[in-house]
BABA-563360 format. One line per field, with one value per residue (C-alpha): residue number from 0; y, x, z negated. Coordinates in nm, 3 decimals, padded with zeros to 5 digits. Layout:
num	NUM	...
Y	Y	...
X	X	...
Z	Z	...
END
This chain:
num	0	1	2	3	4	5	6	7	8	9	10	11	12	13	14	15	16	17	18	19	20	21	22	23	24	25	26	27	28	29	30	31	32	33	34	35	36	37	38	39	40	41	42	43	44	45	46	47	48	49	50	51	52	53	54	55	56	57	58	59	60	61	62	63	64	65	66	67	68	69	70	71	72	73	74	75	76	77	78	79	80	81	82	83	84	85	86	87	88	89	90	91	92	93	94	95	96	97	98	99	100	101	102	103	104	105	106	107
Y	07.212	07.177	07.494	07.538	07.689	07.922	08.182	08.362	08.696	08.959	09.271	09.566	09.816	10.103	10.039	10.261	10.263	09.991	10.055	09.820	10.050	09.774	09.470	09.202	08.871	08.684	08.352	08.251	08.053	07.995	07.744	07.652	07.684	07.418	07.441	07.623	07.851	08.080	08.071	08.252	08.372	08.533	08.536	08.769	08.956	09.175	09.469	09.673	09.983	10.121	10.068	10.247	09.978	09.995	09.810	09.777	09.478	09.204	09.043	08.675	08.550	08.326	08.626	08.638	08.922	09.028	09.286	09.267	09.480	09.533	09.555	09.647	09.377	09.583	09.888	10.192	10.477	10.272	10.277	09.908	09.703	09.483	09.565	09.283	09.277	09.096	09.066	08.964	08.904	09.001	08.798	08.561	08.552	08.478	08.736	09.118	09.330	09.656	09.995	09.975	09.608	09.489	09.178	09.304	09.115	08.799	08.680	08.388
X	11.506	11.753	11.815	12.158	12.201	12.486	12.603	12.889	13.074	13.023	13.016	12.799	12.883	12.701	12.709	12.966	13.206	13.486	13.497	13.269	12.954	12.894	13.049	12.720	12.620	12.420	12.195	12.147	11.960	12.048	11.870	12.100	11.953	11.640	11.604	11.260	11.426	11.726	11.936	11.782	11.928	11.721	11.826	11.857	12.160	12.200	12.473	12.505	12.469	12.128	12.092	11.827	11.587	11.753	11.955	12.353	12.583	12.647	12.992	13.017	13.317	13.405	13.422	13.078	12.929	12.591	12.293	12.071	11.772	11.764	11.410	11.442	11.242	11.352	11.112	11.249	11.418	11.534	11.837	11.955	12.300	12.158	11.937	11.811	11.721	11.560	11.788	11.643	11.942	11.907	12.075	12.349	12.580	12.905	13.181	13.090	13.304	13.428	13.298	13.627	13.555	13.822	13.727	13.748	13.971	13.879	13.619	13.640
Z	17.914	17.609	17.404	17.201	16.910	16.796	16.505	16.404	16.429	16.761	16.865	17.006	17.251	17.447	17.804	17.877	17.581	17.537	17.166	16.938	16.841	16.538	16.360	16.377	16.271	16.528	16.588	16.904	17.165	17.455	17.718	18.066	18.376	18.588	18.931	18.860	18.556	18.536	18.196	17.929	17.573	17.270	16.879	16.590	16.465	16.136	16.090	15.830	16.068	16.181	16.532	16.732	16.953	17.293	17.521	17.449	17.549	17.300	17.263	17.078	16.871	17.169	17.401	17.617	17.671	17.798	17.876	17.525	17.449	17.051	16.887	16.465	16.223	15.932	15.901	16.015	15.824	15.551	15.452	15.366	15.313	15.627	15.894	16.088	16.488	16.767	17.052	17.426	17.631	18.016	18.278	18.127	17.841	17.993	18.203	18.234	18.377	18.263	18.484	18.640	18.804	18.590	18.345	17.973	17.773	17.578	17.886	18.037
END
């Protein structure tokens, strides 16, 4: 199993809202899929708005997009120029659609 490593700008959105809930930061990895495992995806990402642990969907620079729960690492209730998060991405990191069935723009 190889895992790849990524970084750069994204997004996050609540599952039902096209418009970006926060501007983030993110480091990713990502390992592709055995015949024994499915793909899996896991990383940090830091915003300088306070998110509340929960699960949103996560857009990269390139244009994926996927199912993330969001834990907090910085304590809670602080109020901070960054706050830093766990993310544990659900399924894969590639094509969502929009509630509509329609692919959102910028997916591949």
């Amino acid at each position: 199993m190889s895992i790849k490593y990524t970084n750069g700008s994204g997004h996050i959105y609540l599952k039902d809202v096209d418009k970006p809930l926060a501007d983030v930061q993110y480091n990713l990895m990502e390992t592709n899929p055995s015949q024994y495992t499915s793909a899996k995806w896991w990383g940090e990402i830091t915003s300088s708005k306070e998110l509340k642990p929960s699960e949103y969907i996560f857009e990269t620079e390139d244009g994926r997009r996927g199912s993330v729960v969001i834990s907090l690492i910085t304590p809670p209730g602080r109020k901070l120029q960054k706050y830093r998060y766990l993310v544990n991405g659900r399924g894969t990191l590639g094509n969502l659609y929009s509630k509509y069935g329609q692919k959102k723009p910028g997916t591949l």
